[in-house]
VEXGUTI-346032 format. One record per residue (C-alpha): residue in one letter; residue number from 1; chain; x, y, z. Coordinates in nm, 2 decimals, always signed. Layout:
<node residu="A" num="NUM" chaine="A" x="X" y="Y" z="Z"/>
...
END
This chain:
<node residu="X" num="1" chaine="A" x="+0.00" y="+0.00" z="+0.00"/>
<node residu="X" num="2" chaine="A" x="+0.13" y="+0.34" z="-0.11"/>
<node residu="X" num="3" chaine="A" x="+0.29" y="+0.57" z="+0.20"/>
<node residu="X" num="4" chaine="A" x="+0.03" y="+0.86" z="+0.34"/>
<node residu="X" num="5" chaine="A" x="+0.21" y="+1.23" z="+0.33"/>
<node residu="X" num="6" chaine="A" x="+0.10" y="+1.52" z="+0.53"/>
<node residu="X" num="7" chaine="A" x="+0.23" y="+1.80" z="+0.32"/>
<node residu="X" num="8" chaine="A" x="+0.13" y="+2.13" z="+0.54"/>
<node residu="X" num="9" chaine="A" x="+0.16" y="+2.49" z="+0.43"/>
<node residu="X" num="10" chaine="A" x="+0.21" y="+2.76" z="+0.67"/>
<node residu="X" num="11" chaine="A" x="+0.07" y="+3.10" z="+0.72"/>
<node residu="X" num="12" chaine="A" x="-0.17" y="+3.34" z="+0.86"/>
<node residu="X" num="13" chaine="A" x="-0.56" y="+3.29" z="+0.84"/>
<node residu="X" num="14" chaine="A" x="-0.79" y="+3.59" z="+0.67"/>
<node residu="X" num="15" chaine="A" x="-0.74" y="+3.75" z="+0.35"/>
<node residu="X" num="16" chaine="A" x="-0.52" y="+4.03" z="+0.53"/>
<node residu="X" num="17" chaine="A" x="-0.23" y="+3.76" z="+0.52"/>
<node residu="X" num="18" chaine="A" x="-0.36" y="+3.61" z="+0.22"/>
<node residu="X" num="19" chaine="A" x="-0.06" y="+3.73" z="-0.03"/>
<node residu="X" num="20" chaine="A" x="+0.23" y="+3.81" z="+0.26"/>
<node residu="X" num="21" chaine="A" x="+0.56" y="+3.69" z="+0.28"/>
<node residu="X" num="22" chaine="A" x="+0.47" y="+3.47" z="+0.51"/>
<node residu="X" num="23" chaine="A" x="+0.19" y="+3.29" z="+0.39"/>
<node residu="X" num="24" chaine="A" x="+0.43" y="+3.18" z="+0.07"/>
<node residu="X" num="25" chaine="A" x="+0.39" y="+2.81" z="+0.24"/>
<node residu="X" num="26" chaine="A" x="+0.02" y="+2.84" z="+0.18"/>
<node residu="X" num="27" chaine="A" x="+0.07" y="+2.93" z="-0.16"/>
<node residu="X" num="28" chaine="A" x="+0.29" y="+2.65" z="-0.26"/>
<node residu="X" num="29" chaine="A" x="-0.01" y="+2.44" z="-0.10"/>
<node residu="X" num="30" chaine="A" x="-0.26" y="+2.61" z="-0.32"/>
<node residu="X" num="31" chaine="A" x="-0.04" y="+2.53" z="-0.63"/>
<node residu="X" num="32" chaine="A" x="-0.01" y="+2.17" z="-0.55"/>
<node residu="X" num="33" chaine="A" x="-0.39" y="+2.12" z="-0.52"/>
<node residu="X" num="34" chaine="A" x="-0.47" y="+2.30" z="-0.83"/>
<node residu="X" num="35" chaine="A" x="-0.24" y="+2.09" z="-1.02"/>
<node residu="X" num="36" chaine="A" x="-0.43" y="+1.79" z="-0.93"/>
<node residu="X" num="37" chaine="A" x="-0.77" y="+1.97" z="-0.92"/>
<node residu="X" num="38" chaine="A" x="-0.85" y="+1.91" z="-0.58"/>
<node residu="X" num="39" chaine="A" x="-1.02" y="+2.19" z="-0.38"/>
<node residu="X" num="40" chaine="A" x="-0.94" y="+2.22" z="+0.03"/>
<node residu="X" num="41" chaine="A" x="-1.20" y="+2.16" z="+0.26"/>
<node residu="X" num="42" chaine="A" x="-1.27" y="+2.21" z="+0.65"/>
<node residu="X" num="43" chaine="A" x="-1.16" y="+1.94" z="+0.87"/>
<node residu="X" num="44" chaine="A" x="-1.24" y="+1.93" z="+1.24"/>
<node residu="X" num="45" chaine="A" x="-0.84" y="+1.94" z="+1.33"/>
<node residu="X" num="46" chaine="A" x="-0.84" y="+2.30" z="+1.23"/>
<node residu="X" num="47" chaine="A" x="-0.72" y="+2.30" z="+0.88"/>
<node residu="X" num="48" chaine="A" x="-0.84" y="+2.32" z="+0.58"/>
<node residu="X" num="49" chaine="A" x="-0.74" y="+1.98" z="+0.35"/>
<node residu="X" num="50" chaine="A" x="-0.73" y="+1.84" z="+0.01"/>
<node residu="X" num="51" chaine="A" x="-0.66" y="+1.45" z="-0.06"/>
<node residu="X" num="52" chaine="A" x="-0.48" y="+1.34" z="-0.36"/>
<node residu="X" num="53" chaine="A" x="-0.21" y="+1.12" z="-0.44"/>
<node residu="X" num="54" chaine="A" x="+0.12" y="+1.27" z="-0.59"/>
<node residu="X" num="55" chaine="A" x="+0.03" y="+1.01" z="-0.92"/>
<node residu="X" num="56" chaine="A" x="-0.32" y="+0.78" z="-0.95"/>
<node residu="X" num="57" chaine="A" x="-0.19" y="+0.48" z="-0.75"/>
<node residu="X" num="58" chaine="A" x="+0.13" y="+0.67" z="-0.60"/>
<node residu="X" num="59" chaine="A" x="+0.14" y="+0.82" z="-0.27"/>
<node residu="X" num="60" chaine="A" x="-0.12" y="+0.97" z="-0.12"/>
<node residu="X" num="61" chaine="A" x="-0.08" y="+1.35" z="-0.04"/>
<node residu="X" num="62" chaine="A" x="-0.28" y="+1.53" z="+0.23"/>
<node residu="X" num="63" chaine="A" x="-0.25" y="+1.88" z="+0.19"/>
<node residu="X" num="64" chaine="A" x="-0.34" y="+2.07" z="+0.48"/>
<node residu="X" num="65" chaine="A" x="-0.34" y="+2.49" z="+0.54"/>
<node residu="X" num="66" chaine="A" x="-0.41" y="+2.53" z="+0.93"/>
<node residu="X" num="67" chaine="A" x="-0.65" y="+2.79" z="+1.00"/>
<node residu="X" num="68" chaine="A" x="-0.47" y="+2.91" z="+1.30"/>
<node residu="X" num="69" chaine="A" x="-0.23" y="+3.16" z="+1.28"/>
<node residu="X" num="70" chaine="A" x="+0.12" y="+3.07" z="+1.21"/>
<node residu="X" num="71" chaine="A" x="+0.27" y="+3.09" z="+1.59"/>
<node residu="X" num="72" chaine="A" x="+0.04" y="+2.79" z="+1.67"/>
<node residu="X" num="73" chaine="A" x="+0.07" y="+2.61" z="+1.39"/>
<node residu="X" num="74" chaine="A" x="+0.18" y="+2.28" z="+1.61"/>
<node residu="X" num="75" chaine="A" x="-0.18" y="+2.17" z="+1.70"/>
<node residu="X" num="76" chaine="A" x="-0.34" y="+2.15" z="+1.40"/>
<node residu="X" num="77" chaine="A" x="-0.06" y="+1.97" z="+1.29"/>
<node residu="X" num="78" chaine="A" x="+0.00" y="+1.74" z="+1.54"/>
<node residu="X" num="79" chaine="A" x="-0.41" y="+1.65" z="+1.48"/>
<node residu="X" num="80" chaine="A" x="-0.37" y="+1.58" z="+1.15"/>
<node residu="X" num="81" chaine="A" x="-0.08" y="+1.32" z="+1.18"/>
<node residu="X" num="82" chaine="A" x="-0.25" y="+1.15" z="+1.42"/>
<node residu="X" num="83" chaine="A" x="-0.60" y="+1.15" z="+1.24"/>
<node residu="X" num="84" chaine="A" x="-0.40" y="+1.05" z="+0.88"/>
<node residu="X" num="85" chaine="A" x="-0.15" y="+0.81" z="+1.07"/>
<node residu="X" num="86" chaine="A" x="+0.14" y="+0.98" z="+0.96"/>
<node residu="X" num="87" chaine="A" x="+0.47" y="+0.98" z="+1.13"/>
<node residu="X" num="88" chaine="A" x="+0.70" y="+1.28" z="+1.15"/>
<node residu="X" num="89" chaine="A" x="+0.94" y="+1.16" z="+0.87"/>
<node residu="X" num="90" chaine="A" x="+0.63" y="+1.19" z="+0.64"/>
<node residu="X" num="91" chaine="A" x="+0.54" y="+1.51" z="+0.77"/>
<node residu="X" num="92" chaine="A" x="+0.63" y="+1.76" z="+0.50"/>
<node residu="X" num="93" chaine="A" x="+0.60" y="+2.16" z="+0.62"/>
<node residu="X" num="94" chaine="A" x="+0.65" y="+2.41" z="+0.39"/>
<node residu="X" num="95" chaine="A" x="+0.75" y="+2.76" z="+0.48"/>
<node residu="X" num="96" chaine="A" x="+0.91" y="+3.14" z="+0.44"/>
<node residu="X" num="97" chaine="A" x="+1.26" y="+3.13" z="+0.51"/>
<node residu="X" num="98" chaine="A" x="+1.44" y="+3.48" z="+0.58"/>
<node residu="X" num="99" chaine="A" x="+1.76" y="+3.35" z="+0.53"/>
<node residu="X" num="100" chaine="A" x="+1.78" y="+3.21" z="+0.22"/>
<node residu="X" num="101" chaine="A" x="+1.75" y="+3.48" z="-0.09"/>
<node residu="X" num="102" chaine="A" x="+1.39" y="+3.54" z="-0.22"/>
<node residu="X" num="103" chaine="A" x="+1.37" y="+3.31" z="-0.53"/>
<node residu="X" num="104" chaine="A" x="+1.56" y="+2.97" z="-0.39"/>
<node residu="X" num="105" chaine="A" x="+1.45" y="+2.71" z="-0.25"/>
<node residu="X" num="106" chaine="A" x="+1.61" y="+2.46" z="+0.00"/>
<node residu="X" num="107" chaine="A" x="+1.51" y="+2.16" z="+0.19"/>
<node residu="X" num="108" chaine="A" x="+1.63" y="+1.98" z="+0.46"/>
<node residu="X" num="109" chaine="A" x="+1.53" y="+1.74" z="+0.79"/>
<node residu="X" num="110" chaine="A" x="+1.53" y="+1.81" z="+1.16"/>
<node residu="X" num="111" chaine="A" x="+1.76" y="+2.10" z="+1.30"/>
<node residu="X" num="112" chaine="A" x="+1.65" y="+2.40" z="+1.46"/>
<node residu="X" num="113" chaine="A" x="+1.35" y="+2.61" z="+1.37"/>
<node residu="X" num="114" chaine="A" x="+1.60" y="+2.92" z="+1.29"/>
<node residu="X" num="115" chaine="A" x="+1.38" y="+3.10" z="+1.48"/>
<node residu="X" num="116" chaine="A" x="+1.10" y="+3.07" z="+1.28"/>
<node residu="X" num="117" chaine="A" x="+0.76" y="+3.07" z="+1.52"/>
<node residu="X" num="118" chaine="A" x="+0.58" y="+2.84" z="+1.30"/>
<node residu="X" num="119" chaine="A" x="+0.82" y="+2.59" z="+1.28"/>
<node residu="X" num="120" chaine="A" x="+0.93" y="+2.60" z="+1.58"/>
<node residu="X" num="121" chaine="A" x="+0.55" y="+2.50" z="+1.70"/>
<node residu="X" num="122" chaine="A" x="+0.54" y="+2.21" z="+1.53"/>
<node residu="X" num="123" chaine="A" x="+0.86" y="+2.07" z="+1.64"/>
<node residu="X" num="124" chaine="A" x="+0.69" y="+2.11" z="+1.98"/>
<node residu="X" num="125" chaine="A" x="+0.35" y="+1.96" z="+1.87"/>
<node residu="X" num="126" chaine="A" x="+0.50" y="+1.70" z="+1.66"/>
<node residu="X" num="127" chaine="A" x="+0.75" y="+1.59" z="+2.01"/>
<node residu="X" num="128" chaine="A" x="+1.00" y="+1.63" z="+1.75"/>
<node residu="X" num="129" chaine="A" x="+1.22" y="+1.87" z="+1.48"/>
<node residu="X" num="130" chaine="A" x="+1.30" y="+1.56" z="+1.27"/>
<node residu="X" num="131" chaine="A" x="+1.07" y="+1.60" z="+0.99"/>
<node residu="X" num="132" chaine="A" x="+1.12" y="+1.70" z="+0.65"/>
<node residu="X" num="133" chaine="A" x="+1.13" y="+2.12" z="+0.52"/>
<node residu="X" num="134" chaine="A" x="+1.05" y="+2.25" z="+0.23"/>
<node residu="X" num="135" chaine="A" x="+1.21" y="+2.60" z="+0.33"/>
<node residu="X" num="136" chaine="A" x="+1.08" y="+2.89" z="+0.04"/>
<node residu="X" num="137" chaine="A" x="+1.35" y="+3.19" z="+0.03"/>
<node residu="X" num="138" chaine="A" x="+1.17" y="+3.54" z="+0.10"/>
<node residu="X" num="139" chaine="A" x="+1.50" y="+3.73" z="+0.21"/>
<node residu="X" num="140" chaine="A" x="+1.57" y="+3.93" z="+0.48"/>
<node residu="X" num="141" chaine="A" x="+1.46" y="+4.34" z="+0.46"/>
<node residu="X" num="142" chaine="A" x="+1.70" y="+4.60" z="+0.35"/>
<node residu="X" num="143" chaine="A" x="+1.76" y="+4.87" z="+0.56"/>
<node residu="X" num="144" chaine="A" x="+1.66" y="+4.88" z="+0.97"/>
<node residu="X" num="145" chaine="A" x="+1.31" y="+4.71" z="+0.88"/>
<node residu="X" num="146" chaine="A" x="+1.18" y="+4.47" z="+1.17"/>
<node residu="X" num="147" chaine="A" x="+1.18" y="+4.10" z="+1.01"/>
<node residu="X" num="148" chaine="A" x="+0.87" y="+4.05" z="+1.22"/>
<node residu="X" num="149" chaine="A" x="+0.67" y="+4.34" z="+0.99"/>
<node residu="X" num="150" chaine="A" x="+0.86" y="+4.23" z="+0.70"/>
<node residu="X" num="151" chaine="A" x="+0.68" y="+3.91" z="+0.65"/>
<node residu="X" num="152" chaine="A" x="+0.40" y="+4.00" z="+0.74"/>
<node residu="X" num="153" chaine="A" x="+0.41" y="+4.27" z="+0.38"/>
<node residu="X" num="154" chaine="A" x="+0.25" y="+4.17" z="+0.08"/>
<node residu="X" num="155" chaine="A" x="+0.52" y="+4.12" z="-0.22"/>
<node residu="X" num="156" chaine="A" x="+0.65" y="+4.40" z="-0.39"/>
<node residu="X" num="157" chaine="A" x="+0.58" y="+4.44" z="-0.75"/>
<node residu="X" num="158" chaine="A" x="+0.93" y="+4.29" z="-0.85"/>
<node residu="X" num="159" chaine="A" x="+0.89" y="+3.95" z="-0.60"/>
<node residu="X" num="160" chaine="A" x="+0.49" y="+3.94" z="-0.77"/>
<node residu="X" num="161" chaine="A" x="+0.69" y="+3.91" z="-1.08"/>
<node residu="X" num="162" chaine="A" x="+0.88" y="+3.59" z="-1.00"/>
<node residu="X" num="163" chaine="A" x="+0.63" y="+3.48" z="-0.76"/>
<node residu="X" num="164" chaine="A" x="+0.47" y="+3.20" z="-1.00"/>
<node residu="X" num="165" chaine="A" x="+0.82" y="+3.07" z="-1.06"/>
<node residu="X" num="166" chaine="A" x="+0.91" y="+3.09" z="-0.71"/>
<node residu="X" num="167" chaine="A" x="+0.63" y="+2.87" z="-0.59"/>
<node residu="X" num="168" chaine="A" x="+0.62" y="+2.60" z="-0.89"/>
<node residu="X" num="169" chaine="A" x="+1.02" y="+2.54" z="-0.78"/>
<node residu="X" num="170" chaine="A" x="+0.87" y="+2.45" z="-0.44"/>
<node residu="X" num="171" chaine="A" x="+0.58" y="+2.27" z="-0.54"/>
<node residu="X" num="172" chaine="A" x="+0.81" y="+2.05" z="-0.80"/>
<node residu="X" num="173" chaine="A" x="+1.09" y="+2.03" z="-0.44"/>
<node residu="X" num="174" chaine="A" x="+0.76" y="+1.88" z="-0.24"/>
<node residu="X" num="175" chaine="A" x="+0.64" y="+1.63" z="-0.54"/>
<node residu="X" num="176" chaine="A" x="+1.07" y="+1.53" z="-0.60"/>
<node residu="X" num="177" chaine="A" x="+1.04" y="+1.49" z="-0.17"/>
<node residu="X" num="178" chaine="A" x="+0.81" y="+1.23" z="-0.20"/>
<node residu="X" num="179" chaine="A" x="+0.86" y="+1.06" z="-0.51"/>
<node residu="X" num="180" chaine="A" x="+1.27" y="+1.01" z="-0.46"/>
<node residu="X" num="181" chaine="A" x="+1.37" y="+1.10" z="-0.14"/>
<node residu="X" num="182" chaine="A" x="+1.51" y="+1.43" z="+0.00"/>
<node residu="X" num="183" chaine="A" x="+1.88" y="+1.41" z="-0.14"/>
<node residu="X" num="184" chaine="A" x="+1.75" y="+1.39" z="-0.49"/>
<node residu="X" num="185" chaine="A" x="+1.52" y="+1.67" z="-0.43"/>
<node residu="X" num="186" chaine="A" x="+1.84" y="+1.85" z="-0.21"/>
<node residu="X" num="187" chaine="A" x="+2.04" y="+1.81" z="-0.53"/>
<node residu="X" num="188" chaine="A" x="+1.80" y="+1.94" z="-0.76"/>
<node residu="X" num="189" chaine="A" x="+1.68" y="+2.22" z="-0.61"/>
<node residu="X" num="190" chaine="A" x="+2.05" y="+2.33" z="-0.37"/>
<node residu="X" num="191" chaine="A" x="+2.22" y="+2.33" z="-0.69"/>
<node residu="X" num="192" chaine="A" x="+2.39" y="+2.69" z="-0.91"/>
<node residu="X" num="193" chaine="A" x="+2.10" y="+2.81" z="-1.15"/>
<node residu="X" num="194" chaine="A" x="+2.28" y="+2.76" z="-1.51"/>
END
């Protein structure tokens, strides 16, 4: 029987956060169900959730938004892996990363949370840090700008530009996650642009 995946997008609830910086997890979610033409739907952990499968007879995907805000991300989280019988390994999150330049993408398994809230929360939830990240660039500001207001700005017109690319490179990181394992996806995605 093919493996279950909980592939979760972080962010902020409501449609002030709707195209912020840090909702860019929840946009990589909303690209993965639209390529399979799946719609979300409320479940009773919290979260709003599509089922699919990454191909017809593949691995299942559960894609899951949490409708909480992003510091309290764990609980929904934690919900879902238990409701779906997924362990942390198969736990895919998918979030902003300040560190890493706006249009990358990097992945990686366990660590630290970077001191990233969301994260961070569902490390705790989770009893664990050792799952799978699919971390999406967003840069730090220029200038004296708090991070903490940064991410919570919508793109500027430049980032809207390279937005689409930005998120299909992480949506085609989670699908490469699951299909071949995170070094194959690692080398893919961590490598020079040519």
């Amino acid at each position: 029987m093919a493996q279950t995946w909980l592939v979760v997008g972080l962010g902020n609830p409501g449609p002030r956060y709707e195209l912020t910086r840090h909702n860019i997890g929840q946009l990589v979610l909303d690209e993965l169900a639209e390529r399979r033409g799946e719609r979300f739907r409320a479940h009773k952990a919290n979260a709003r959730v599509a089922e699919t499968w990454l191909r017809p007879g593949d691995a299942k995907l559960v894609l899951a938004k949490p409708n909480s805000f992003m510091n309290v991300s764990g609980g929904p989280v934690a919900a879902l892996a238990k409701f779906y019988g997924v362990e942390p390994e198969r736990v895919i999150v998918v979030h902003d990363e300040l560190d890493i330049p706006f249009d990358s993408v990097k992945l990686k398994s366990g660590g630290g949370h970077g001191g990233h809230n969301g994260v961070r929360d569902v490390a705790k939830a989770l009893g664990t840090p050792d799952f799978p990240r699919v971390r999406v660039g967003i840069g730090r500001p220029a200038g004296r700008q708090d991070p903490a207001d940064w991410v919570l700005d919508p793109f500027s017109s430049a980032e809207r530009g390279q937005l689409p690319l930005v998120i299909g490179d992480a949506a085609d990181a989670v699908e490469l996650l699951v299909d071949e394992g995170l070094i194959a996806a690692q080398q893919k995605h961590h490598a020079p642009r040519v």
